[in-house]
Each structure stands twice: as C-alpha cells, then as structure tokens.
N, C-alpha and C positions, 0 to 999 in steps of 0.2 A: 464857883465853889465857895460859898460864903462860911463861913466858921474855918475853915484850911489855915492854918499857920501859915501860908504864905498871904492870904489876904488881910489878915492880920497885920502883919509888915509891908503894907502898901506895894508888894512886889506883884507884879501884873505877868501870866504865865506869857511867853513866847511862843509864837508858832514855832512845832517841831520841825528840824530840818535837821543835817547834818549832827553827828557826836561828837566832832568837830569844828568848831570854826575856823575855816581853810584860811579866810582873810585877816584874821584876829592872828594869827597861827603867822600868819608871810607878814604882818605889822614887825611883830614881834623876833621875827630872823631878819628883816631886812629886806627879804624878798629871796634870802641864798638858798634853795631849796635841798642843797648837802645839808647844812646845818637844821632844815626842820627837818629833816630822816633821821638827823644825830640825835635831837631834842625828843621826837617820839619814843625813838627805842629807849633813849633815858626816862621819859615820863612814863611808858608803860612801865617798867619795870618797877620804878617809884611804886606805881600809884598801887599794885600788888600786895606789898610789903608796906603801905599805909595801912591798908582796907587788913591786911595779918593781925598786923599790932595793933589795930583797931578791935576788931573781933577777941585778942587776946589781955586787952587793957583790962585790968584788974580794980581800976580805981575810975569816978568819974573825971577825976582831975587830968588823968592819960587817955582816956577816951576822947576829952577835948582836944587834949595835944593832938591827935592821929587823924581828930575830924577833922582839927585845921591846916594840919599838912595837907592832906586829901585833898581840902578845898582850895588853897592855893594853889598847890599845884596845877590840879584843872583848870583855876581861872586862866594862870598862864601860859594854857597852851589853847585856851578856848573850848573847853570843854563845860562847856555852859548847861546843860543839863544835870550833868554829875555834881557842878557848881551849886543848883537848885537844889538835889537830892541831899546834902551835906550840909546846907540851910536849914533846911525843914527837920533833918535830925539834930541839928544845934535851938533849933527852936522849942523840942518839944523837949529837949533837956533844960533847957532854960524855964519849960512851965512846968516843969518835974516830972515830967512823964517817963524821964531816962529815955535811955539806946536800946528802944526794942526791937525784937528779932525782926519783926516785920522791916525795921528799916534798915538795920544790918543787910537784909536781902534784897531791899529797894537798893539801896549802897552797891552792895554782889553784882547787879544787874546792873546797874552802870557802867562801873568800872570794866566787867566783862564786855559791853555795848561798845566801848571804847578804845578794849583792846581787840576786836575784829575787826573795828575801821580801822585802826590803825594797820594791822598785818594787811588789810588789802588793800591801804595806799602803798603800800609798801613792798607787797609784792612783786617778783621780779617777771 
C-alpha cells in the first residue's frame, strides 16, 4: 500500500493472526494465567470507556489523550492490531486530516474484535 500512513512511518504491516498476543500477553504476567484473566477483564473494560471518551472528546487536544490511552493499553496486553488502528488515526491527525468517522469505526471494530477474543478465552 504505498501512499498508507503506515508506509509513511516505515511500519511494515504484520501477518494477521490472533487480536491478541497470547505470548506478549504470558511475558507480561509472568506466565500466572489468574492474573492475565484479571488483566483482560480489566483491559476490556478499559478499552470501552477509552474508545467512549474518544468518540465524545470535544477538543483535538482530548482526542489525543483517549487515542493514547487506547493505544497503550493495547500495546500492553498485545493487542497489536488495535495498536496499528490507533497509529494510523494519530497519523492522520498529525497531517490534519482529524479523527474521521471512518476511523472512529476502524477503531469500533477493533476494540469490538478484542473484546470477543477476549470473552472466548475466557469462557467457562
């Protein structure tokens, strides 16, 4: 995809797999898999209530704020696509494009992607 805001930033797209990184994910607990059950249900819930106040932000100044929560968060649970998706809309804010619906919805459809892996790891 040549012209893409992500070629732009030298970021080279990843084969799709997982909307999680399972192992990025057991780095980061230690391997105790109580605590990433804990970390999920915390991160999902998060990441709702970013992607809210994101949609709700009034100013671009708080839009950044809610993209960067968003996007941290993700990195650290490995959710590396949503990671991208949060990128790409920091990018095209950055070339003044704003936070268009389209990517609000690109956004929507991650975060949503993320929390149905999650509910069916998690699954009893």
């Amino acid at each position: 995809m040549v012209g893409s805001p992500s070629f732009f930033h030298g970021r080279v797209p990843r084969p799709r797999q997982r909307p999680i990184d399972m192992t990025h994910l057991a780095h980061q607990t230690m391997g105790d898999w109580g605590l990433e059950c804990e970390v999920l249900r915390i991160y999902d819930e998060r990441q709702h209530s970013y992607l809210a106040r994101l949609r709700a932000a009034p100013t671009e100044g708080e839009q950044r704020l809610n993209l960067s929560s968003l996007k941290g968060a993700a990195m650290g649970i490995g959710a590396f696509d949503l990671v991208e998706l949060a990128l790409d809309a920091e990018i095209d804010m950055d070339l003044g494009l704003g936070l268009t619906p389209e990517r609000l919805d690109d956004l929507a459809f991650g975060v949503e992607e993320v929390t149905v892996f999650i509910a069916r790891l998690l699954a009893p």
